[in-house]
C-alpha positions as CSV (number, residue, x, y, z in Angstrom):
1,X,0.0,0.0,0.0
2,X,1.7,3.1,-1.4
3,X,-0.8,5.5,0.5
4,X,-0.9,7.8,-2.3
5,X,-4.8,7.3,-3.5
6,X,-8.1,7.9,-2.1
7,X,-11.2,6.5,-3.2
8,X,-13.0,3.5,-3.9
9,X,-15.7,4.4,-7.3
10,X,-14.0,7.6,-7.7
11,X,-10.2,7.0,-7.2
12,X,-7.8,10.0,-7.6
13,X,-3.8,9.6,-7.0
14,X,-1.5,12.1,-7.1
15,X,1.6,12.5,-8.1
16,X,5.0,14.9,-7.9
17,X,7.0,16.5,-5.5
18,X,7.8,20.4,-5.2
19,X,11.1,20.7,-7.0
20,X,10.4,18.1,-9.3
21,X,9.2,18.8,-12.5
22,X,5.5,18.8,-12.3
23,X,2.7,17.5,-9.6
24,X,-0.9,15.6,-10.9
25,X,-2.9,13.5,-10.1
26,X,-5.0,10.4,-12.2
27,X,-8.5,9.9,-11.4
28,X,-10.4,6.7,-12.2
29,X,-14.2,6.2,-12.4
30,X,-15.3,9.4,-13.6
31,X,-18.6,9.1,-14.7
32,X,-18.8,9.4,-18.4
33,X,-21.0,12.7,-20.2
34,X,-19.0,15.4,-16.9
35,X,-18.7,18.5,-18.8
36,X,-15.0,19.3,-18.4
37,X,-12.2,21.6,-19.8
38,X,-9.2,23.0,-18.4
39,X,-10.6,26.4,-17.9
40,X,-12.8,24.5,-15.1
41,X,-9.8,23.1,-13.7
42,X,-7.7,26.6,-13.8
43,X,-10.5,28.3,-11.8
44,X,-9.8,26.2,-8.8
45,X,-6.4,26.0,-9.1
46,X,-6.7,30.0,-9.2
47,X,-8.4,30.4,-5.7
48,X,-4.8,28.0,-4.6
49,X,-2.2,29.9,-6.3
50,X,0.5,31.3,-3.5
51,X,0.8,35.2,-4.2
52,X,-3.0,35.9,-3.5
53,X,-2.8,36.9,0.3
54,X,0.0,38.3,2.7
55,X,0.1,35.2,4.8
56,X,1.3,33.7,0.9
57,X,4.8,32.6,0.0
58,X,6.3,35.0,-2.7
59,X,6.9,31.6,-4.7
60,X,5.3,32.8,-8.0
61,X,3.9,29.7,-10.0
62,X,1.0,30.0,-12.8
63,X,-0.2,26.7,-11.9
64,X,-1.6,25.7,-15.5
65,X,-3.8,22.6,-15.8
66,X,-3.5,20.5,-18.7
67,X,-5.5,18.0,-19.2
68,X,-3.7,15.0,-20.6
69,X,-6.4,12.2,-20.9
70,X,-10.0,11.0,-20.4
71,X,-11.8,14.2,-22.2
72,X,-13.2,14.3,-25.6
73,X,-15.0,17.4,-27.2
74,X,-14.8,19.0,-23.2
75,X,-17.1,15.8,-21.8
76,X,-15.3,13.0,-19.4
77,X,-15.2,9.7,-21.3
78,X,-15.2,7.4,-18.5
79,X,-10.9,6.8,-18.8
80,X,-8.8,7.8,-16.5
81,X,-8.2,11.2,-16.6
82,X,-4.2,12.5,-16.0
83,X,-4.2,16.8,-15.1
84,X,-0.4,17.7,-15.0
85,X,0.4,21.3,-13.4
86,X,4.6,22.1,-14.5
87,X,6.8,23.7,-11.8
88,X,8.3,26.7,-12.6
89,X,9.4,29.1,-10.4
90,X,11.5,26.3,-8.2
91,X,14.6,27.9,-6.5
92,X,16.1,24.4,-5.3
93,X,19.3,26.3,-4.2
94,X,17.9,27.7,-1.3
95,X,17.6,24.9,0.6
96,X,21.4,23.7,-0.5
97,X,22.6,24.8,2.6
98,X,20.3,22.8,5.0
99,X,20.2,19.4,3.1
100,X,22.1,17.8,5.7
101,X,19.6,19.5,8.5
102,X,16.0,18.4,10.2
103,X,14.3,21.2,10.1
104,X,11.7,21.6,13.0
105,X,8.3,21.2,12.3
106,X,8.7,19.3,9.1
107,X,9.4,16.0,7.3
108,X,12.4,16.0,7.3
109,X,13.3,13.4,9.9
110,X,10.5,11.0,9.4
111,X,10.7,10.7,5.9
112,X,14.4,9.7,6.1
113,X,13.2,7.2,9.2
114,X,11.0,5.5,6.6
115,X,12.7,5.5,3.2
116,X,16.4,6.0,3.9
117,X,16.6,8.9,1.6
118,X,14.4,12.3,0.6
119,X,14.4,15.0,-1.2
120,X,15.5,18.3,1.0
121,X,14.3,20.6,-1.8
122,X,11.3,21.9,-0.5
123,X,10.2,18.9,1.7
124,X,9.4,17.1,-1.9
125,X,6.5,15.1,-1.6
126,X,5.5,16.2,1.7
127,X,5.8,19.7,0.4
128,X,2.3,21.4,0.7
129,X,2.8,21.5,-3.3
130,X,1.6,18.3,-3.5
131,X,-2.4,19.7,-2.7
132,X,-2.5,21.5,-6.2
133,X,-3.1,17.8,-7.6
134,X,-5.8,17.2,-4.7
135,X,-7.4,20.8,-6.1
136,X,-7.1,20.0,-9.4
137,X,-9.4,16.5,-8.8
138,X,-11.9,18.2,-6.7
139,X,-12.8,20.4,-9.8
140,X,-13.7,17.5,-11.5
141,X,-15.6,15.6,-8.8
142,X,-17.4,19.3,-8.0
143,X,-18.5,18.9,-11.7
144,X,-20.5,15.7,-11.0
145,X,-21.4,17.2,-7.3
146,X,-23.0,20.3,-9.4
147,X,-25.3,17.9,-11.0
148,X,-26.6,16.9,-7.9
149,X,-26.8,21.1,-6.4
150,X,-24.2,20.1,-4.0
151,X,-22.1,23.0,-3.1
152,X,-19.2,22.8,-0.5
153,X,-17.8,26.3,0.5
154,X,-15.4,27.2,3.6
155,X,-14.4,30.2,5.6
156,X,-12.1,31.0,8.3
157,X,-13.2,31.1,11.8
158,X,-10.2,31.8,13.2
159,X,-6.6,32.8,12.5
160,X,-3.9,33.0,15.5
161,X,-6.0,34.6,18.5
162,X,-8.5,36.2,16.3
163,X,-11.8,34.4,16.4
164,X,-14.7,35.5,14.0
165,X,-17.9,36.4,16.0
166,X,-20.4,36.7,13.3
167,X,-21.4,34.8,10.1
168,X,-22.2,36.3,7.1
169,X,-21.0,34.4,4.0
170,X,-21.2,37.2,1.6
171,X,-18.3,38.6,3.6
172,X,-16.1,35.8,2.8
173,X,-14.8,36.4,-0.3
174,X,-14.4,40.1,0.2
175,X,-11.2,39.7,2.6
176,X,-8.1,38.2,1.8
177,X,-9.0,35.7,4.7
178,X,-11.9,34.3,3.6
179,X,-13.3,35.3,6.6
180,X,-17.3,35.1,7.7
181,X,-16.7,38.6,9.9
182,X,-14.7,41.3,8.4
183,X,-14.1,43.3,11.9
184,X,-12.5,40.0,12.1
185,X,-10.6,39.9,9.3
186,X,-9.4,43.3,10.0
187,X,-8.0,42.2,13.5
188,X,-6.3,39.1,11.2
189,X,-4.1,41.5,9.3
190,X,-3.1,43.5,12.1
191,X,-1.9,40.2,13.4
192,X,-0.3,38.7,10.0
193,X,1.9,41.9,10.0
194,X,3.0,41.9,13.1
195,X,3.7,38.2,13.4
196,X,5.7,38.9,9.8
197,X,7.9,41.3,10.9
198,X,8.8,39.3,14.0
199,X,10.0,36.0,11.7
200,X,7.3,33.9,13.1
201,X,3.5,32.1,11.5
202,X,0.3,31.2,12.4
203,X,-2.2,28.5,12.7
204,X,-5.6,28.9,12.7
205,X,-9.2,26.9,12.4
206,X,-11.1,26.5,9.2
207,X,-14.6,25.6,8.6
208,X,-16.0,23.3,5.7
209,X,-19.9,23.7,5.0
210,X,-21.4,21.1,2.5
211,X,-25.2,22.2,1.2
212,X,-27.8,19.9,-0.2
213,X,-26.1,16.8,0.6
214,X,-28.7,14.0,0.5
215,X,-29.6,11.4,2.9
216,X,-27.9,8.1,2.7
217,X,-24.3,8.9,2.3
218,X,-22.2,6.7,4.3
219,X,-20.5,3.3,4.4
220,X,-20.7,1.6,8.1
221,X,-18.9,0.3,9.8
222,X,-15.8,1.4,9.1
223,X,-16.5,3.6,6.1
224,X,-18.8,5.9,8.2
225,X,-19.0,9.7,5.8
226,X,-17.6,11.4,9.2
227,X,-14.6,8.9,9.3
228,X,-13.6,9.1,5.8
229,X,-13.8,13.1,5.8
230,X,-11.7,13.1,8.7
231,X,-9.2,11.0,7.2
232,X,-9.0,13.2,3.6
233,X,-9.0,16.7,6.4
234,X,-6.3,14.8,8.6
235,X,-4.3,13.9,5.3
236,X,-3.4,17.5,4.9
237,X,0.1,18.1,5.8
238,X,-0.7,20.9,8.0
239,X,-4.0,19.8,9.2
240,X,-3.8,18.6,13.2
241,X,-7.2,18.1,14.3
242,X,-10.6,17.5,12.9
243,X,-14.6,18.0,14.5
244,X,-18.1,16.9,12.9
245,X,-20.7,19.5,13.8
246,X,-20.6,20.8,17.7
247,X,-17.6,18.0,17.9
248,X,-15.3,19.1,21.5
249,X,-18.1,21.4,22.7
250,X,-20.7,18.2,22.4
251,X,-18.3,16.8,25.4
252,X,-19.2,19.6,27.6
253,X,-23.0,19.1,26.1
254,X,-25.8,16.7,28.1
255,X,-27.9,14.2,26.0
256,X,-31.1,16.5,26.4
257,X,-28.9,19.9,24.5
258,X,-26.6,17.7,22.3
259,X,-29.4,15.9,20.5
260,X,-31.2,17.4,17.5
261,X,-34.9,17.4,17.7
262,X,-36.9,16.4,14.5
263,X,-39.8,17.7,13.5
264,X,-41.4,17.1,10.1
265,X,-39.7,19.6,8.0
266,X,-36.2,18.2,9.7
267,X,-34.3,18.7,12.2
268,X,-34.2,21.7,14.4
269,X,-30.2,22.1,15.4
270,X,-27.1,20.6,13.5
271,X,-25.1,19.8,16.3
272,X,-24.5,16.3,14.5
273,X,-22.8,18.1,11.5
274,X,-25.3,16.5,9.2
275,X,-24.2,13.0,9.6
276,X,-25.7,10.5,12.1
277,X,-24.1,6.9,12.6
278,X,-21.7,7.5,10.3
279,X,-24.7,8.4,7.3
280,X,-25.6,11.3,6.1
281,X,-28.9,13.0,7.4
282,X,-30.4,15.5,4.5
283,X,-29.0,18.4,7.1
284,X,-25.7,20.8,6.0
285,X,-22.0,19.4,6.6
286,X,-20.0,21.0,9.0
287,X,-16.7,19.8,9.7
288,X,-13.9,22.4,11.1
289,X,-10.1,21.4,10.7
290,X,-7.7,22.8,12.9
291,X,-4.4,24.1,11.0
292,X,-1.1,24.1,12.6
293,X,1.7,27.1,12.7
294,X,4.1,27.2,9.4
295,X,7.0,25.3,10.7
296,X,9.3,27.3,8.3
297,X,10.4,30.7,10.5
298,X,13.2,32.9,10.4
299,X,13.3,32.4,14.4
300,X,15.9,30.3,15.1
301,X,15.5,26.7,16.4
302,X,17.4,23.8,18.2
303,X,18.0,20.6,15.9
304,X,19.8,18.0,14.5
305,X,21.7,17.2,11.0
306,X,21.8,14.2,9.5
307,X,24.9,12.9,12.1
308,X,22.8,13.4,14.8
309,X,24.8,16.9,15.7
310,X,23.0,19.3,17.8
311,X,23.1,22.6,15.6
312,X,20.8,25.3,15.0
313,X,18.8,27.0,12.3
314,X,17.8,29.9,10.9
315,X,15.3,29.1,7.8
316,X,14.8,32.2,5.1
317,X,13.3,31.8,1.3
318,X,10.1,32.1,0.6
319,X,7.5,30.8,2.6
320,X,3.8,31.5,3.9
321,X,3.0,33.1,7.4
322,X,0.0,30.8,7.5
323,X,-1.3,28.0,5.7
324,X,-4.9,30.0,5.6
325,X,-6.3,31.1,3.6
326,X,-4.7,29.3,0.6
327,X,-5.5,25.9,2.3
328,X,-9.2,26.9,2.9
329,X,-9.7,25.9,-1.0
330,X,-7.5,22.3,-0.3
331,X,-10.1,21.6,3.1
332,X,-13.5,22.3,0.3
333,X,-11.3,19.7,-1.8
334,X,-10.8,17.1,0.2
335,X,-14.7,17.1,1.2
336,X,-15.8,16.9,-2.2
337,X,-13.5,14.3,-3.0
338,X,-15.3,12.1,-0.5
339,X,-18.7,13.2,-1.1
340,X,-18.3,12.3,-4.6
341,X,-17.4,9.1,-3.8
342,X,-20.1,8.6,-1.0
343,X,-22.5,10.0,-3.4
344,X,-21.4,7.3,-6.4
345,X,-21.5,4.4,-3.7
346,X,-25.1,5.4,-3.5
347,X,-25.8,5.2,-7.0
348,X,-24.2,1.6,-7.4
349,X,-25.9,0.4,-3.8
350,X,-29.5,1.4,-5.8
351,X,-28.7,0.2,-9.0
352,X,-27.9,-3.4,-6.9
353,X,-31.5,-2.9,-5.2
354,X,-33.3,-2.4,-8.7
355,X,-31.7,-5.0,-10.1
356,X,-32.8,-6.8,-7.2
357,X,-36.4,-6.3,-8.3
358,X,-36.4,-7.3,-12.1
């Protein structure tokens, strides 16, 4: 098990590393008929694109999606479908002088623990590159989730000690953080300033919101649509923690305020996150991801080099302050990416029933 795909009907694996030539990924079991060009692909991949905030790295890439197989005449055929995205604004020398040094926070160290070798330029495949192919698939799959008027969107509920208060999703893409409260968001560039000129980053919590999900999606036991999203959230590199609707605060929560009442035009609270034994309940998605600091800071930290020597370092180059907002669009990805395979799981489990019936 090479632990680079996800999916069972709808497979995607991706491929590359961030000094390499070029990242991608294949997808497999595509329905057939998906209207799909690259343009599609490119306006994703746009919302990704480092540059577009001033937590972003000033690593300029154009991130162009080419489409390599399994469209004809800008509809899926049903084939695999290969989306390559070049590198080419990789400045491998920068890291030269740390190749032989674990940097803090990263990789580094465990990657050589498991292979016996990796590639220092840029953390290679465990570079946060590496999501532009994860992006790239989720414009497809949000092609076939369009069809069903699923829509998965995010926003940023909090970003070092600044907490949004209020929610108002028009607000969201009028800030660089894709933040629901823009008194908020104003507090959040203070902050990214501040923390910038002092050499350090930030984490910060994102929030995932699926609409018009239907009942029904879910595999149990072990398959359950809240454990597979948390495995595709947790499978972010800088992703540390995952929650399903009121999630910690239901442990603080009795049985009499946690459940959600149902009355016949649903239910009354979402404190489940829409999803109930593992299946989907007909009621909105919410999952929040907690994101980690950037390890890479100009701060200087205690390590190790590849002897084992206790040194220091000091890392410049170009790097983000924070991983938000650019990974708000890699969170929406990852949900689709199991929804769409949840949702064509369905479609074969009722197919088997019909055929059941003839």
């Amino acid at each position: 098990m090479s632990g680079n795909s996800l999916g069972k009907l709808f497979q995607v694996t991706t491929w590359g590393e961030s000094h390499g030539k070029g990242v991608g990924v294949v997808i497999d079991g595509c329905p057939p008929g998906i209207e799909m060009n690259e343009s599609v692909i490119q306006e994703m991949l746009d919302r990704r694109r480092p540059g577009g905030s001033r937590t972003s790295t000033s690593r300029k890439e154009s991130d162009i999606a080419r489409i390599l197989s399994g469209v004809f005449e800008n509809q899926t055929t049903g084939t695999p479908i290969l989306i390559m995205v070049e590198n080419r604004d990789a400045n491998s020398g920068a890291y030269q002088s740390i190749a032989d040094i674990y940097r803090p926070g990263h990789g580094d160290f465990t990657y050589q623990a498991k292979y016996g070798i990796r590639d220092w330029r840029g953390g290679g495949r465990s570079s946060a590159r590496e999501t532009v192919a994860r992006v790239a698939a989720a414009a497809v799959a949000n092609s076939v989730l369009k069809k069903e008027n699923i829509a998965v969107f995010s926003h940023t509920k909090s970003l070092g000690a600044v907490r949004a208060v209020t929610f108002d999703q028009q607000a969201i893409g009028k800030n660089m953080f894709l933040c629901a409260d823009l008194q908020a968001a104003k507090k959040m560039e203070e902050d990214v300033a501040r923390v910038k000129q002092e050499g350090d980053s930030l984490g910060g919590i994102v929030e995932i919101i699926a609409k018009n999900v239907p009942p029904g999606l879910g595999e149990p036991v072990f398959d359950k649509l809240d454990a597979d999203l948390a495995k595709a959230l947790m499978s972010i590199g800088a992703v540390k923690g995952v929650e399903v609707g009121a999630g910690f605060r239901a442990a603080t929560l009795r049985g009499s305020q946690n459940n959600d009442p149902i009355s016949p035009e649903g239910f009354l609270t979402n404190n489940a996150g829409g999803i109930l034994a593992g299946i989907s309940n007909g009621d909105e998605i919410v999952v929040r991801v907690a994101v980690k600091p950037i390890p890479s800071i100009r701060i200087e930290q205690e390590t190790v080099d590849t002897n084992n020597k206790p040194t220091r370092i000091t890392i410049n180059g170009r790097h983000d302050i924070s991983a938000i907002p650019r990974i708000n669009v890699v969170c929406e990805a990852m949900v689709s990416l199991v929804l769409v395979d949840h949702l064509m799981r369905q479609w074969a489990l009722k197919r088997k029933k019909r055929n059941k019936k003839k």
